[in-house]
C-alpha positions in Angstrom: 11.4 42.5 3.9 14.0 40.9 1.7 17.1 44.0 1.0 17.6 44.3 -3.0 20.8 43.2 -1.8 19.7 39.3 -0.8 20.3 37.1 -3.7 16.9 35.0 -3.0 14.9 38.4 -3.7 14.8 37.6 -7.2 14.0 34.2 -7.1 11.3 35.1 -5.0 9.4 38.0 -7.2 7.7 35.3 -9.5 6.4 32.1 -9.8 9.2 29.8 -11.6 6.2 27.6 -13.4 5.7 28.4 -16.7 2.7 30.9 -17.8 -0.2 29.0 -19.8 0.4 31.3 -22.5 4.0 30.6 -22.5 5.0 28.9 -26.0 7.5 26.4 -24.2 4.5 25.0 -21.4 2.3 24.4 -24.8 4.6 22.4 -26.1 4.9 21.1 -23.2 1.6 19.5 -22.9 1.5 19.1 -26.4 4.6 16.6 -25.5 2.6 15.0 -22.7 -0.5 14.6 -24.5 1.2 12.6 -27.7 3.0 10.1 -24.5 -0.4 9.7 -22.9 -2.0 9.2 -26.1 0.4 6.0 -26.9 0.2 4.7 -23.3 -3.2 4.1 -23.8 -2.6 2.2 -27.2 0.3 0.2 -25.5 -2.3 -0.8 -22.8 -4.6 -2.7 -25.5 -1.5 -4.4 -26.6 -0.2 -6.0 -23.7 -3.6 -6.9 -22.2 -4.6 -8.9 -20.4 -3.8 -7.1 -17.1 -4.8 -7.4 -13.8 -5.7 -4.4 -11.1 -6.4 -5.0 -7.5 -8.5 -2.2 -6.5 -9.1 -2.3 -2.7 -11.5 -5.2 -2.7 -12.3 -5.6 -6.5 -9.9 -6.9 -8.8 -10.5 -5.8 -12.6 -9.3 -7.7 -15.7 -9.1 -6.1 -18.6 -8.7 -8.4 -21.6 -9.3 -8.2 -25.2 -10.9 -4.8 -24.5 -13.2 -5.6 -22.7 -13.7 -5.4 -18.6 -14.5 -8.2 -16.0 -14.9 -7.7 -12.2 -14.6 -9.9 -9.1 -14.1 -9.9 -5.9 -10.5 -9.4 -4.1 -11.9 -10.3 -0.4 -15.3 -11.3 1.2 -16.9 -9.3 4.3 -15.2 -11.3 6.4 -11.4 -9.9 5.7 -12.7 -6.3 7.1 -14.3 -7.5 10.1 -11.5 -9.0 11.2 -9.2 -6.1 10.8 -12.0 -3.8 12.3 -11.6 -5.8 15.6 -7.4 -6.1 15.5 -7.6 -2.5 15.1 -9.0 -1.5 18.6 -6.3 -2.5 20.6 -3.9 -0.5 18.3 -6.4 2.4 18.9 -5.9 1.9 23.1 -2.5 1.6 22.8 -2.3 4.7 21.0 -4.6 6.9 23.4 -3.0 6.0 26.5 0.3 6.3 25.5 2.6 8.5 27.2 -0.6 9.5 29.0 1.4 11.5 32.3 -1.1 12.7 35.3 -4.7 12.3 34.7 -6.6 12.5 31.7 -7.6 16.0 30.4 -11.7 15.9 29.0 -10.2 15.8 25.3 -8.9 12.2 26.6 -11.5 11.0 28.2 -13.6 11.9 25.4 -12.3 10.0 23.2 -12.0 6.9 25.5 -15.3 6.9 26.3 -16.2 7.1 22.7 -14.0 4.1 22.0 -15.7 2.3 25.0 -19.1 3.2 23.8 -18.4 1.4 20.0 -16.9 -2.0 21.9 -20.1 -2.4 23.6 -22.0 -2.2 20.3 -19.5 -4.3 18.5 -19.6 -7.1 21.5 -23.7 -7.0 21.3 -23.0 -7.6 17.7 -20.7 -10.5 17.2 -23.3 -13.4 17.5 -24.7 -12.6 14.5 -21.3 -12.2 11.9 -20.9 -15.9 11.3 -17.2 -16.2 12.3 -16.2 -19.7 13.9 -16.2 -20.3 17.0 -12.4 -20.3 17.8 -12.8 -16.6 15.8 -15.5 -15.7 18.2 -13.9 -16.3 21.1 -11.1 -14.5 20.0 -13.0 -11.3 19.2 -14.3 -11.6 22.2 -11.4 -11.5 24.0 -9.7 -8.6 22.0 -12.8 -6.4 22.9 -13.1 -7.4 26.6 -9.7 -7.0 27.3 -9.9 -3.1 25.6 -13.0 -2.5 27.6 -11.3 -3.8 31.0 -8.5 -1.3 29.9 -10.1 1.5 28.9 -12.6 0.9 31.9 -9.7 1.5 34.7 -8.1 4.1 32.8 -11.1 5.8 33.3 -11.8 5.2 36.5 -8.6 5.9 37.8 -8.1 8.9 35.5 -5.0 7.4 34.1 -2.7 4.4 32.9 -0.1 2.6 34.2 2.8 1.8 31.6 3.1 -1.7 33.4 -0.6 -2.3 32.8 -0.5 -0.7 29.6 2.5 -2.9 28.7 0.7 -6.1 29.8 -1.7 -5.6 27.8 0.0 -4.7 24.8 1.8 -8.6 25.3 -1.9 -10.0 25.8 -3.2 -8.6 23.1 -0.6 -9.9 20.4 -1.3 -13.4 19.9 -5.0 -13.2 18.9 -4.2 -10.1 16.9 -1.4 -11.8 14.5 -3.8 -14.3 14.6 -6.8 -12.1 12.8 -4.3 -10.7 10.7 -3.4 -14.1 9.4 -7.2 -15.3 9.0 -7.7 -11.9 7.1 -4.2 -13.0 4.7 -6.0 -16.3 4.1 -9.9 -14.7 3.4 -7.9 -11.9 0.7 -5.7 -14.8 -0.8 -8.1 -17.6 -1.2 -10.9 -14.9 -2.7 -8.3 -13.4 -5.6 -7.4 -16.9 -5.9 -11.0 -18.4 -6.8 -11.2 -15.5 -9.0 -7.8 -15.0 -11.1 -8.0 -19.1 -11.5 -11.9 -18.5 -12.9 -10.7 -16.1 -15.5 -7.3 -17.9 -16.5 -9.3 -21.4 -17.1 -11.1 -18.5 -20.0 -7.6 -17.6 -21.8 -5.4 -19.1 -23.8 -1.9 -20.5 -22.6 -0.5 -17.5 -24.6 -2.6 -14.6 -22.9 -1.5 -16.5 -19.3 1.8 -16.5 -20.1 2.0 -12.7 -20.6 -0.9 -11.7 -17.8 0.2 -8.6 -15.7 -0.8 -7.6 -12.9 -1.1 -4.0 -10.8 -1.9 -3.3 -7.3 -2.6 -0.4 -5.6 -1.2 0.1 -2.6 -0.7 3.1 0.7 3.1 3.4 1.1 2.6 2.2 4.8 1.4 -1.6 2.9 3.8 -1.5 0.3 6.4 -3.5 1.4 5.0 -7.5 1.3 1.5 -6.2 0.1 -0.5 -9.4 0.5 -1.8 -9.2 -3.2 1.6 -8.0 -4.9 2.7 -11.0 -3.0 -0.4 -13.6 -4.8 0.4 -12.6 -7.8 4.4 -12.6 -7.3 3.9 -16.2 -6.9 1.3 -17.2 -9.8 2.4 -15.6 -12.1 6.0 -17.0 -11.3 7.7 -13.8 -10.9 10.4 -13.2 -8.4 9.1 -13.9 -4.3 10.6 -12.1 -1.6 7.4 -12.9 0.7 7.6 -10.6 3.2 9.9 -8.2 2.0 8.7 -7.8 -1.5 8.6 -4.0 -2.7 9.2 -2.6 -5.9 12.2 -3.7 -8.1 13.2 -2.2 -11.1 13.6 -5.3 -13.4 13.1 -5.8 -16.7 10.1 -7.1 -18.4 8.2 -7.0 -14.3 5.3 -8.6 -14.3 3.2 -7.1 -11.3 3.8 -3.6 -10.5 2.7 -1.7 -7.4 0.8 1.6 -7.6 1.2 3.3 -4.4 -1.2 6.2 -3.4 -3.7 5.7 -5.6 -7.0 3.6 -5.7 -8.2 5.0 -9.0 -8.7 2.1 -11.9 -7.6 4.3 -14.8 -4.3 5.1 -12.7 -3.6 1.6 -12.2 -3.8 0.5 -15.5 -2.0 3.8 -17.0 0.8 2.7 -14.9 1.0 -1.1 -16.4 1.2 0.5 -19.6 3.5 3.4 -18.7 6.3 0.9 -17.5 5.7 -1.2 -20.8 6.2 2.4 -22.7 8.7 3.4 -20.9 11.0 0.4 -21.4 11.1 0.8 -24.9 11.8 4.7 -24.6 14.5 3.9 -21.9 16.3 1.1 -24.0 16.3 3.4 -27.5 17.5 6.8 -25.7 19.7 5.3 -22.8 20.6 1.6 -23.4 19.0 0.7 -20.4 15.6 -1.0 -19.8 15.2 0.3 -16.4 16.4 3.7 -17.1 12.7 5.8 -16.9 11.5 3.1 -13.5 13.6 6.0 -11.7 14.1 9.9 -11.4 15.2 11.0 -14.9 17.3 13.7 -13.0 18.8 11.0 -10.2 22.4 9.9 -12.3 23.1 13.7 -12.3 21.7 14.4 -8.8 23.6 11.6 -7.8 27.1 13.5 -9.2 26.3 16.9 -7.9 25.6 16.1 -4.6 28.7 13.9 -4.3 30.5 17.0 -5.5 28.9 19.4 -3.5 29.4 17.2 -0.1 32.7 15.4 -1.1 31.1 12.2 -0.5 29.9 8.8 -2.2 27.0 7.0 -2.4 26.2 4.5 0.3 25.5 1.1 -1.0 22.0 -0.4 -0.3 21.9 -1.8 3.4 22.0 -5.4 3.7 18.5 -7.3 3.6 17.0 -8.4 6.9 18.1 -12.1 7.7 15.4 -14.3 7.3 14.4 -17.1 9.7 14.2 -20.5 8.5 10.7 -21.8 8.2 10.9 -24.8 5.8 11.0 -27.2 8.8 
């Protein structure tokens, strides 16, 4: 128990959020309420807009709404099947002496599902280069997984090996998935700009929701980079703070509403930023981060760091 004494008892008797009842959290929300309330008018001003929802996209255009497709069936199967490696890789990792019953559990489980999956593969459709490739990714799991067991453990050479095996024909279904996602949203952002008029194209938006793991070169954020003529990193594209942006990212969510509420928030909140602070960009990042930014520099007697160099890029025009 804390003495009277200890400077972080009081800090510690009550909660530092404001009570419901408090005067200052009403206007508060009051305050939050009137901004939310003038997001959603700036949303119906700077349609249309664009959101990439998992595998829908959603268009949203003269106030009214319009759904398609972002990828086919095929995009997901193919990712299902890269994945399963990954998953081997990760369960007999670092594996030392034999496996314990939680291990082989969970092997056996995986080895169980491969089977299905191989029994299944006839019927998908794919080509026949694909097929042969699935093929291969599950067999080789199964051969893995099928000594592991047996021998109650994993070498790292073999593991290793198989990680090297296993590479090619996975980049490879990660590229056919790229192309399935890309040409889909392509057929159907092409299908509703042949509908608007050369003014609404030239001011189209577009958001994507996004993990934080996928962020950086999202395949869609990517599409849209490009045909919408915005600013391409390929690869490497992740959120900049630049003015008047044209596809933002949402990360963490996969809700619609969210999506677009962020579109119209960044519209918003370049106006705010420019009136208040003289700079566009200002609200894109922590309102508190300028004077974090001096404190800590104070407090630690240091600057900070400029942004690390970008990755070099390899040359692939030829």
């Amino acid at each position: 128990m804390l003495a009277p004494s200890d400077p972080l008892a009081a800090l510690n008797q009550a909660s530092p959020m404001l009570a419901p009842s408090d005067p200052l959290a009403a206007l508060n929300q009051v305050s939050l309420d009137a901004y939310a309330a003038r997001r959603d008018a700036v949303l119906a001003d700077i349609e249309p807009v664009i959101a990439q929802i998992d595998d829908r996209l959603v268009l949203r255009r003269g106030g009214r709404r319009f759904e398609g497709p972002a990828r086919t069936r095929r995009y997901h199967e193919l990712k299902a099947v890269a994945h399963v490696p990954l998953a081997v890789h990760a369960l007999l990792l670092g594996r030392r002496g034999a496996l314990d019953d939680a291990a082989r559990g969970r092997l056996a489980a995986l080895r169980q599902h491969i089977a299905a999956a191989l029994g299944d593969l006839d019927r998908r459709g794919f080509t026949p280069e694909q097929l042969a490739r699935q093929r291969r990714i599950l067999d080789g799991s199964a051969a893995l997984l099928d000594e592991a067991m047996a021998t109650g453990s994993a070498a790292p050479e073999a593991l290793a090996a198989f990680t090297r095996a296993q590479t090619p024909d996975v980049l490879q279904n990660a590229e056919d998935a790229a192309r399935d996602q890309i040409e889909t949203m392509h057929a159907t952002v092409e299908a509703w700009k042949q509908q608007m008029t050369p003014e609404e194209r030239a001011r189209l938006r577009a958001v994507v929701a996004a993990s934080h793991m996928a962020r950086p070169g999202n395949v869609a954020a990517q599409y849209f980079s490009v045909t919408l003529g915005e600013r391409w990193e390929g690869r490497f594209d992740q959120e900049d703070l630049l003015p008047g942006k044209r596809v933002l990212t949402a990360e963490a969510t996969f809700d619609e509403a969210a999506a677009f509420a962020l579109v119209a928030a960044h519209a918003l909140d370049a106006g705010v930023a420019t009136r208040f602070f003289s700079e566009e960009t200002r609200l894109s990042r922590d309102i508190l981060a300028d004077a974090a930014e001096r404190l800590l520099a104070g407090m630690f007697h240091r600057e900070p760091e400029p942004p690390a160099q970008p990755v070099a890029r390899r040359d692939v025009s030829g």
